[in-house]
N, C-alpha and C positions, 0 to 999 in steps of 0.2 A: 740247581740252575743258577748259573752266576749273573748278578742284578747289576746293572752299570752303576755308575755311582749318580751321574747328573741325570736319568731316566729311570727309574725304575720301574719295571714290567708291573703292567695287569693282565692277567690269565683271566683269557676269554673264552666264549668257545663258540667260532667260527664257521658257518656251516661253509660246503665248498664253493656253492655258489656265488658266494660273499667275497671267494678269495683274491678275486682281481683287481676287489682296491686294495688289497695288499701286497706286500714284498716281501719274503723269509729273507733271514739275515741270521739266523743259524737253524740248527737240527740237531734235535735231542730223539732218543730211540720213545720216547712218547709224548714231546711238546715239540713244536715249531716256535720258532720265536720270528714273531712279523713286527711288520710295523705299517702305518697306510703310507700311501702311496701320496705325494704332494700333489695338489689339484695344482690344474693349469688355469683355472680362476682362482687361488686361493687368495689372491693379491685384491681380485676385483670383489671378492667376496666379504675378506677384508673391508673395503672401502666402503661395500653395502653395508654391515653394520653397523657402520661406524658414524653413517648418517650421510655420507655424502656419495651416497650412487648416483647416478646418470639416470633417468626418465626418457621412457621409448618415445618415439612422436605421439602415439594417443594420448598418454597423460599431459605430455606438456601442453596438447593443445588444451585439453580441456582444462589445466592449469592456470592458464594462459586466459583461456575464454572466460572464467569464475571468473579471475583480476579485472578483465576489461567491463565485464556487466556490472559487476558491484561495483568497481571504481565509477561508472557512469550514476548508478543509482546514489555512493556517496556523495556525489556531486551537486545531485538535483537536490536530496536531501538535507543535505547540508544550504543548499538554497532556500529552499524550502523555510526552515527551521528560522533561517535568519531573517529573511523576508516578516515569519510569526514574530518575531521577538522584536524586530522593528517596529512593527505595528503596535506590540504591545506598550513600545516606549516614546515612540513619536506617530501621537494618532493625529495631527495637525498635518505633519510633513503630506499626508496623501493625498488631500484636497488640495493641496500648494500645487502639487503637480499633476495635477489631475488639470487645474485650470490653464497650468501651462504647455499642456498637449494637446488641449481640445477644449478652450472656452464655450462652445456651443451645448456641449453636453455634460460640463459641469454641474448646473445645477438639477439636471436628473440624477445623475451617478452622486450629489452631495448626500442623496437619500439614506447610501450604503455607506454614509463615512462619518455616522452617528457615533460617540462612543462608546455606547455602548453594543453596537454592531460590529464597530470595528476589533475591539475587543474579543468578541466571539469566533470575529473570523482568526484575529490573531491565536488564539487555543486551537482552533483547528488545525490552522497550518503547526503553529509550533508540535502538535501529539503528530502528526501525518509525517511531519517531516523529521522529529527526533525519532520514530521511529526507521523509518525509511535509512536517517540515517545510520544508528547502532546496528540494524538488519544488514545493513551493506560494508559496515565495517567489519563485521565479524567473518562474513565472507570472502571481505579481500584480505584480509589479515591472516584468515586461514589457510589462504588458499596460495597467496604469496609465501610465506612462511614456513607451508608444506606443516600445517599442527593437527593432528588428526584430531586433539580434543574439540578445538576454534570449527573445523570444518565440522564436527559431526553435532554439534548442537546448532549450528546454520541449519543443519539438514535437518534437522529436528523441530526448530523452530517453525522453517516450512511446512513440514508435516502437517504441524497443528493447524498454521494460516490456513492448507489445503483443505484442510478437516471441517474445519469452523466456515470456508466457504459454501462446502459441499451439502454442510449442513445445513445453512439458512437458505441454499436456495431449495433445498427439499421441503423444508420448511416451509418457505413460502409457496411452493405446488401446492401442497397437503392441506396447507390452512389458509390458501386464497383469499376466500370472502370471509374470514377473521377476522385476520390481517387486513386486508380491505375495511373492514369495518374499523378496528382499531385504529390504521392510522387517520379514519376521514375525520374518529372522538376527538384524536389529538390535534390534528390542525383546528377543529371546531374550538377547541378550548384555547389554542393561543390568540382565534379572533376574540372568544367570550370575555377572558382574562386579561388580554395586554392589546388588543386594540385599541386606540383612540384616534380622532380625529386629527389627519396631518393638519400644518400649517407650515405651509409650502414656503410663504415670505421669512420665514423663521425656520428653515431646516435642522438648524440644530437644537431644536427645542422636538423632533420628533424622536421616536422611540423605537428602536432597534427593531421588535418586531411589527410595526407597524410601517415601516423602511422595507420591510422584507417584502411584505402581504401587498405593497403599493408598489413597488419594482416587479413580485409574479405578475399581479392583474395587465400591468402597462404591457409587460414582454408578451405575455400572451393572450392580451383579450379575452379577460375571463373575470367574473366577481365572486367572491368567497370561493369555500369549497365545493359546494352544493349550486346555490346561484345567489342572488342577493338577501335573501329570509335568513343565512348565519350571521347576519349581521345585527338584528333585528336583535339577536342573545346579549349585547356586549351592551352593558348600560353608559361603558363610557364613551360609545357613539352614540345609541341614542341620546345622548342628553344635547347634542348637534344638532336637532332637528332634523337630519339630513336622511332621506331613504338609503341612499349606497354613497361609498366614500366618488371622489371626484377621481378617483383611482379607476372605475371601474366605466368608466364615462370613455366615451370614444375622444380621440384626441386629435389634434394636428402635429405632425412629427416631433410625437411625444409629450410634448411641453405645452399647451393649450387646448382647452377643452373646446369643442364640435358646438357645443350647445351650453352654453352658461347654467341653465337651469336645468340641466342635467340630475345633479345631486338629489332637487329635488323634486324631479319630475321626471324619472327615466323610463325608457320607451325602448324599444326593438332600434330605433332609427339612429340614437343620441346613446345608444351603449349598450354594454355584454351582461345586462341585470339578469338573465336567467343561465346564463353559459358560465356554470360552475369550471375551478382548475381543478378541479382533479382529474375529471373524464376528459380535459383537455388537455393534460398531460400525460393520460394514460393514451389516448388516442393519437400524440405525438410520437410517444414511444415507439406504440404501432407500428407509426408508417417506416420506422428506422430500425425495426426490430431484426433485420439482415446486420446490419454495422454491430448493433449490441450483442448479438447472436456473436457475430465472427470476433468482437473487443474479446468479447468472456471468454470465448475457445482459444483465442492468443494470449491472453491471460494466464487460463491453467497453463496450456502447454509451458509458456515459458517458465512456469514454476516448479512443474514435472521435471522439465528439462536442467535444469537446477539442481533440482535434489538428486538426481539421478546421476549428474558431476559430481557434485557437492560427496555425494556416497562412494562411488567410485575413485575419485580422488584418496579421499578416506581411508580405504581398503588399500590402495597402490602403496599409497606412502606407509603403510605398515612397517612393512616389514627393511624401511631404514629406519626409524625411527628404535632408536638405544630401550 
C-alpha cells in the first residue's frame, strides 16, 4: 500500500458502524484507505480548547452572580478590615467623633472606647473582616478568571465553614445545659477576675472588661450573671464597700442614677439586683427567635447556594481550560 509522503496512514480497524465519520479515498482488495470526515464544529472545537469558548446563559449567569456576591462581600470586608486597623492605630480618633455626633451620649458610649476595649474590638473586626475579605476574593477571582483551581478551594473552603456550623449548633442541642453551665463559669470569672469598680468622672481610667459588664447591665436592666451575689466573688469590688456596681442601679435616661444610695442599699424599687443577664438575654432571644430562626436559614442557604455555583462553575469551565 503506497504511504503518502506528508500523511502517513495508521491501519485501524473500523467496525461499520463507525464508518460515517469517515470517507474512503482509495480501495485495495483487503484495506480501504479512509480518512475522518472534517467536523462542522471543528473550528469551534478548536476555540474550546484553546480556552476561549463561549459560556451558555446558565453559566454566565451564575458567573456573573459568584462576581456580584463576593465583589459585595469584598467590599464590606475590606471595610471591615480597615475600620480594625484604624482603631488599632488611632484609638483617640473615636471618642473625637463620637462627641461630634452626639455630645449627649458621649460620655456613655466613652465606656467602650477604653484602650483597651478598643483594642479587642479592633482584633475582632480586623480577623472578621480579613477573613471575609481573602473568602471573597478568592471567589471573585475565581470566578472572574474562570480558574477552576481559585473556584474549587472557595468551594471547599465553604464546605468546611458549613461543616464547623452545623457542628456547633449540634453541639450546642446535645450539650445544652454544659454549655449553659460553661459559659455562665466564664462570664463568672471575667466579673471575679477583671472587675473593678468604675469611676465614671475618670472614664479612661476604667477597664475594658468592666466597660463591657457596665454597658450589658445599662442596655438591659440586669446585674451580673446570675443576680447581684457574682459580684460578691471579685475582691476588687468588694474592697468599694459597694453592694452592686452603680451599673446595675435604675437610671434616668441612662446617665443618672434613680436613687443615689442605690449602690449601697439596693431594693426591688432603685434597681435590677436580683434580674441576672443571662436569662435576660436568653429570654430576649426568645421573644425574637422567628428572625434568628429565618437569619440562620438565610445564612445556610446563601452558602449552599454558593458552593453549589461555586462547583458547577468549576465543572463547566473544565473542559476549556488547556
Amino acid at each position: 500500500m503506497e504511504v503518502l509522503d506528508s500523511h502517513p496512514l495508521l491501519l485501524l480497524e473500523i467496525n461499520d458502524q463507525d464508518l460515517d465519520d469517515f470517507e474512503v479515498i482509495d480501495v485495495d482488495p483487503n484495506w480501504r484507505v479512509v480518512r475522518r470526515r472534517p467536523s462542522q464544529n471543528s473550528s469551534q472545537d478548536d476555540l474550546l480548547r484553546s480556552g476561549g469558548g463561549t459560556m451558555n446563559c446558565g453559566t454566565c449567569f451564575a458567573k456573573y452572580l459568584l462576581c456580584l456576591f463576593n465583589f459585595v462581600l469584598f467590599f464590606a470586608g475590606g471595610l471591615v478590615l480597615g475600620v480594625g486597623v484604624w482603631l488599632y492605630f488611632d484609638k483617640d480618633s473615636l471618642l473625637s467623633i463620637i462627641y461630634a455626633i452626639n455630645e449627649s451620649a458621649a460620655p456613655h458610649l466613652s465606656l467602650f472606647t477604653q484602650p483597651g476595649m478598643v483594642v479587642n474590638i479592633a482584633y475582632i473586626l480586623m480577623a472578621a473582616g480579613g477573613f471575609v475579605f481573602i473568602m471573597s476574593m478568592l471567589g471573585y477571582c475565581g470566578a472572574l478568571r474562570e480558574s477552576k483551581c481559585l473556584l474549587g478551594f472557595y468551594g471547599f473552603l465553604l464546605i468546611v465553614i458549613l461543616i464547623l456550623e452545623i457542628t456547633a449548633v449540634s453541639l450546642a442541642f446535645v450539650y445544652k445545659d454544659r454549655a449553659e453551665g460553661e459559659v455562665k463559669n466564664f462570664l463568672k470569672t471575667t466579673i471575679k477576675d477583671y472587675y473593678v469598680t468604675s469611676d465614671y468622672s475618670h472614664p479612661e481610667n476604667i477597664k475594658g472588661t468592666t466597660a463591657v459588664w457596665d454597658g450589658i447591665m445599662v442596655k438591659m436592666s440586669c446585674c451580673g450573671v446570675n443576680n447581684y451575689t457574682d459580684f460578691v466573688q471579685s475582691a476588687n469590688f468588694t474592697q468599694s464597700g459597694l453592694k452592686v456596681p452603680p451599673s446595675c442601679c435604675r437610671m434616668v435616661n441612662n446617665t443618672s442614677l434613680l436613687d443615689n444610695n442605690c449602690p449601697r442599699d439596693p431594693k426591688q424599687e432603685n434597681s435590677y439586683f436580683l434580674t441576672g443577664c443571662y436569662s435576660t438575654l436568653v429570654n430576649r432571644i426568645g421573644e425574637h427567635m422567628n428572625i434568628v430562626i429565618y437569619c440562620t436559614i438565610g445564612v445556610i442557604l446563601v452558602e449552599l447556594l454558593t458552593t453549589f455555583l461555586a462547583f458547577c462553575l468549576c465543572k463547566t469551565i473544565e473542559p476549556y481550560e488547556k
